[in-house]
VOGU-3710 file (C-alpha; in Angstrom, 3 decimals, decimal comma):
1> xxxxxxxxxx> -79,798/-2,120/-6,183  -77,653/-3,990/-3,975  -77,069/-2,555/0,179  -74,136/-4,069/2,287  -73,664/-4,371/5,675  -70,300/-4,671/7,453  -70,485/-6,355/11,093  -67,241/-6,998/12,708  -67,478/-8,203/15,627  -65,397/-9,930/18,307
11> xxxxxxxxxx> -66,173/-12,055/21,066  -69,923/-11,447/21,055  -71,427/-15,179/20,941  -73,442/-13,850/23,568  -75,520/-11,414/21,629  -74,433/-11,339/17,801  -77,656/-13,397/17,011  -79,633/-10,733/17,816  -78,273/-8,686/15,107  -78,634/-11,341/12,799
21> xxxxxxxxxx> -81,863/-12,182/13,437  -82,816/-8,356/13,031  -81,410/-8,331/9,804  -83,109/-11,334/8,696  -86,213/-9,929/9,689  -86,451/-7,198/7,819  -90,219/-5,809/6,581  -90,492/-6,518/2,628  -88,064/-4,550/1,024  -87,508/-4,555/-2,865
31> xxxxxxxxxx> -83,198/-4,827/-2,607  -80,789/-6,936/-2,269  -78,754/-7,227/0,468  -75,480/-8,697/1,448  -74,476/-9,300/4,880  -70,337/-9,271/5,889  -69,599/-10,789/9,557  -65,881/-10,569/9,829  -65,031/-12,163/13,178  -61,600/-12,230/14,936
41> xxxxxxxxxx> -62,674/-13,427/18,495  -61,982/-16,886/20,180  -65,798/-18,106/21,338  -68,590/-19,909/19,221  -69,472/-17,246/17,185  -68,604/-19,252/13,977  -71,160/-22,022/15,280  -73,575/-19,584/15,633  -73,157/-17,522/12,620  -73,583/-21,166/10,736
51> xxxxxxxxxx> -76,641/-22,336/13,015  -78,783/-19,630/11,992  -81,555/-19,882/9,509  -81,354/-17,276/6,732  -85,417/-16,728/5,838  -84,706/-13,983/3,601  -84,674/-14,669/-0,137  -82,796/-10,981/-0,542  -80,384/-11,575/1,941  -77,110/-13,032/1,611
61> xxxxxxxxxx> -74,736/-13,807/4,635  -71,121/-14,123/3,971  -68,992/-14,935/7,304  -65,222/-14,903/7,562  -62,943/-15,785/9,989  -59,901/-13,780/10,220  -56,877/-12,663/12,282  -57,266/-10,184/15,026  -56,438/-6,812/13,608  -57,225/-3,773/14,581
71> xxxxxxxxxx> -60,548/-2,445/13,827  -60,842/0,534/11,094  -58,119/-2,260/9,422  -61,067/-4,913/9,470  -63,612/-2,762/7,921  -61,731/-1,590/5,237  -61,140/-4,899/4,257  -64,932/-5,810/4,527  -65,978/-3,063/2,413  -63,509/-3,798/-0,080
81> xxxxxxxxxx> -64,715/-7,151/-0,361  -68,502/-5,797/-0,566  -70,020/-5,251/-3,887  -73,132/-3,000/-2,689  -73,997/0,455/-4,077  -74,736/1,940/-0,652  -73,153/0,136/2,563  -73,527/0,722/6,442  -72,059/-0,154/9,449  -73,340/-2,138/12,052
91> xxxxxxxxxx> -72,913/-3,374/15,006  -72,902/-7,013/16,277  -74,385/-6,274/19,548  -76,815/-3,841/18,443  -80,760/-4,392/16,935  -81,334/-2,933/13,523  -85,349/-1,782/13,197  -86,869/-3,696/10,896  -87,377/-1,198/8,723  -83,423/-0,179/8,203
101> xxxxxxxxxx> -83,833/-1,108/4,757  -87,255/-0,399/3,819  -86,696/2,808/5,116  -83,559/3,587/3,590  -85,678/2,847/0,215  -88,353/5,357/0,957  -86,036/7,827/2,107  -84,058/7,544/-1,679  -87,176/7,499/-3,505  -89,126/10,296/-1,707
111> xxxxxxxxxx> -85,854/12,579/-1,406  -82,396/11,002/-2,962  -79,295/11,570/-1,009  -76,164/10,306/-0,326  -75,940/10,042/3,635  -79,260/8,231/5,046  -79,070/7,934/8,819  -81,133/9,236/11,696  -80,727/12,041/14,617  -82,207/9,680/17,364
121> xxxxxxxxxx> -82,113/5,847/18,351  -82,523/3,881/21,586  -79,443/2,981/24,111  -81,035/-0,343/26,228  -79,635/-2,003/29,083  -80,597/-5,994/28,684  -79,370/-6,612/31,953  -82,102/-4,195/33,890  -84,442/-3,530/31,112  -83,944/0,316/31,217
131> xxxxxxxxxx> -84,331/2,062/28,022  -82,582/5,796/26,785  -83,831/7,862/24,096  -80,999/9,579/22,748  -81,482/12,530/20,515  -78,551/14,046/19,056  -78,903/17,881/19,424  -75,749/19,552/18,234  -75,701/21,687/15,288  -73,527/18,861/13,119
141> xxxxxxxxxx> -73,004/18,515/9,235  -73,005/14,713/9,555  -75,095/11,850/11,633  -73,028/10,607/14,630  -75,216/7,232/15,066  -73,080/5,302/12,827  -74,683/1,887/13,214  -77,924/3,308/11,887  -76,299/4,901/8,488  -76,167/3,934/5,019
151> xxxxxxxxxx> -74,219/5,808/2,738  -72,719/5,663/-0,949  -69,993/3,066/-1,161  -68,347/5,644/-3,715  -68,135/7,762/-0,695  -66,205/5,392/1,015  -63,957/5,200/-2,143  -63,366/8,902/-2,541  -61,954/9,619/0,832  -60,334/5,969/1,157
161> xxxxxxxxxx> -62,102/4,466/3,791  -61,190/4,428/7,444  -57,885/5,258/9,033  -55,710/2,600/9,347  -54,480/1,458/12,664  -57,495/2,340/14,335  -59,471/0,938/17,692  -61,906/3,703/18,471  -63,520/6,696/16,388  -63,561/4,875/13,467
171> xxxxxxxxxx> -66,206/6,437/12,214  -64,816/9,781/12,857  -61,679/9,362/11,037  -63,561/9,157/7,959  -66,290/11,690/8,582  -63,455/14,193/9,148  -61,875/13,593/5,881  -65,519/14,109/3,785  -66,349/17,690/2,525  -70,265/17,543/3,841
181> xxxxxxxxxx> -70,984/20,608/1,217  -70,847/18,365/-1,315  -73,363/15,806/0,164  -76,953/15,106/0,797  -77,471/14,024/3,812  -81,683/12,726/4,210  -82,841/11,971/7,349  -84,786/8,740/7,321  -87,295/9,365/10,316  -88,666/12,094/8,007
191> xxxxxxxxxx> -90,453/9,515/5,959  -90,023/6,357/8,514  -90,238/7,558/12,165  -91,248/3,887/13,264  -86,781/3,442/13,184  -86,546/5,563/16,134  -87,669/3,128/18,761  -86,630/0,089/16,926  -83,052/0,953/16,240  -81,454/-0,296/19,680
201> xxxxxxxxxx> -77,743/0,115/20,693  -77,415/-2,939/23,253  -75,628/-2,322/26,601  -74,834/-5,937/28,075  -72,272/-7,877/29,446  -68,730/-6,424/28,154  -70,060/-2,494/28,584  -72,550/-2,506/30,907  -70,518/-0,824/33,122  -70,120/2,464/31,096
211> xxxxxxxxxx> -74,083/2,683/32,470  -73,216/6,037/33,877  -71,750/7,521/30,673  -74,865/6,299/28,732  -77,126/8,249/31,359  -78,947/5,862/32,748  -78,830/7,029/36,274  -80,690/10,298/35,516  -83,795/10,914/33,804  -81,935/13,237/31,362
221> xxxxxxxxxx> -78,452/14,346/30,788  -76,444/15,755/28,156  -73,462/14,365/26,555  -71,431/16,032/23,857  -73,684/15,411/20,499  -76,703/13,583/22,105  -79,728/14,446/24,937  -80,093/11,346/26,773  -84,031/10,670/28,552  -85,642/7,744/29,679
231> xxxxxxxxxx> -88,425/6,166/27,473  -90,674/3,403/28,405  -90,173/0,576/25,563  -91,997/-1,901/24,765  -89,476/-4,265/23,399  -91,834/-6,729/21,887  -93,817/-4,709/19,791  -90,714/-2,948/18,368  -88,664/-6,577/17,826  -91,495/-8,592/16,334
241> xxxxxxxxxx> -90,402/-12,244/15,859  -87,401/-11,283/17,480  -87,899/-10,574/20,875  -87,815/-14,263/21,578  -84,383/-14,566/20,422  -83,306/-11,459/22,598  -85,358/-13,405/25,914  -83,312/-16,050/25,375  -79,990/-14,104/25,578  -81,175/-12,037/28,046
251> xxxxxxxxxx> -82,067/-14,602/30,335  -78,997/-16,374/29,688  -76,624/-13,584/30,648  -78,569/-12,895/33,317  -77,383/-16,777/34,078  -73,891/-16,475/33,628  -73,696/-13,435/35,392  -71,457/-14,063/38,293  -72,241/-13,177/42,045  -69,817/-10,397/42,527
261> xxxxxxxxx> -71,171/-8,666/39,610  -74,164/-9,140/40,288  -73,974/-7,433/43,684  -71,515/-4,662/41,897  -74,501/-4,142/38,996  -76,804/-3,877/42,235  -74,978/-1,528/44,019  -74,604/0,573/40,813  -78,030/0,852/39,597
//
């Protein structure tokens, strides 16, 4: 069985190793999988991509450079190119657990499906170190954390993929076009809760100041799908090998933030 996973990303030299590096370092899993970075940006991401050392026999990464389009355009095009029986979406400045695909192969053993994603994940702020638990808590046919799903790339056939022409609820545009009667959607914390801490949507430099929207100045709010709470994280047990990679990039953007910002981020915290 072959998985593939779709990263566009754009601009994110900053952080996009991370995600590599968490899909490199995956625990032992039995298939194969092929990794798609399509990049449109203008930074180093290219010399990064090419820098990094692939230690997983099962993995394959495939990067492409290509001409800034808009977004549900890009991954239709990656997917296309894929040649995985089940795909997911991911994104470039977010950490996959470790066990995304180790997971994903209990989950179809133990139970089958068609839909394998998860009804909670972690939102982190690099810059301050605070951690969210977000749990989503509306009565929904479908699982809204869309960089922590794999699904059947015959799904994505059926319905046609994405919109085209789209910049924002991508993921939406095809979830609205699915008839969810017709498929099995198997929650993977049921057989591997250890991806709930370890599946982390980054919030860094470009959006750290949608903060407030992400609830991290309360101790619990709720947004339209999710309950957000704080959660004390330790980052290092749940990133392995990793979390040297993400101290480095931390510490970095931590650098290059500039003063004003830094007093603004201050200010706002």
């Amino acid at each position: 069985m072959r998985i593939s996973l779709i990263m566009p990303t754009y601009n994110r030299d900053f952080i996009i190793e991370l995600a590599i590096q968490s899909i490199i370092h995956q625990a032992p899993h039995e298939s194969e999988v092929e990794l798609f970075i399509g990049d449109d940006g203008i930074d180093q991401t290219e010399a990064i991509v090419h820098n990094i050392e692939n230690t997983n026999p099962k993995l394959t990464i495939h990067y492409e450079k290509m001409e800034r389009i808009a977004l549900s355009d890009k991954l239709n095009y990656l997917v296309r190119k894929s040649t995985g029986d089940y795909y997911g979406i991911i994104g470039s400045d977010d950490f996959q657990s470790p066990y995304k695909i180790s997971g994903f192969e209990k989950a179809l053993s133990k139970q089958g499906g068609d839909v394998f994603g998860q009804y909670q994940f972690i939102y982190h702020d690099i810059i301050f170190r605070h951690s969210k638990l977000w749990t989503q808590n509306r009565d929904m046919d479908f699982f809204k954390a869309g960089s922590f799903l794999i699904m059947k790339r015959s799904i994505f056939d059926q319905y046609n993929g994405y919109n085209p022409g789209l910049w924002r609820a991508i993921d939406s545009s095809l979830a609205e076009k699915i008839d969810w009667e017709k498929v099995d959607c198997t929650n993977v914390e049921e057989v591997e809760p250890k991806v709930i801490q370890s599946s982390i949507a980054i919030q860094h430099i470009d959006n750290i100041w949608r903060r407030k929207s992400k609830g991290f100045r309360r101790k619990q709010k709720q947004t339209a799908n999710y309950l957000t709470e704080s959660i004390d994280l330790n980052l290092q047990n749940e990133m392995g090998s990793t979390f040297t990679t993400y101290t480095r990039l931390r510490e970095q953007m931590v650098k290059d933030l500039s003063l004003i910002k830094k007093i603004y981020l201050i200010l706002k915290k």
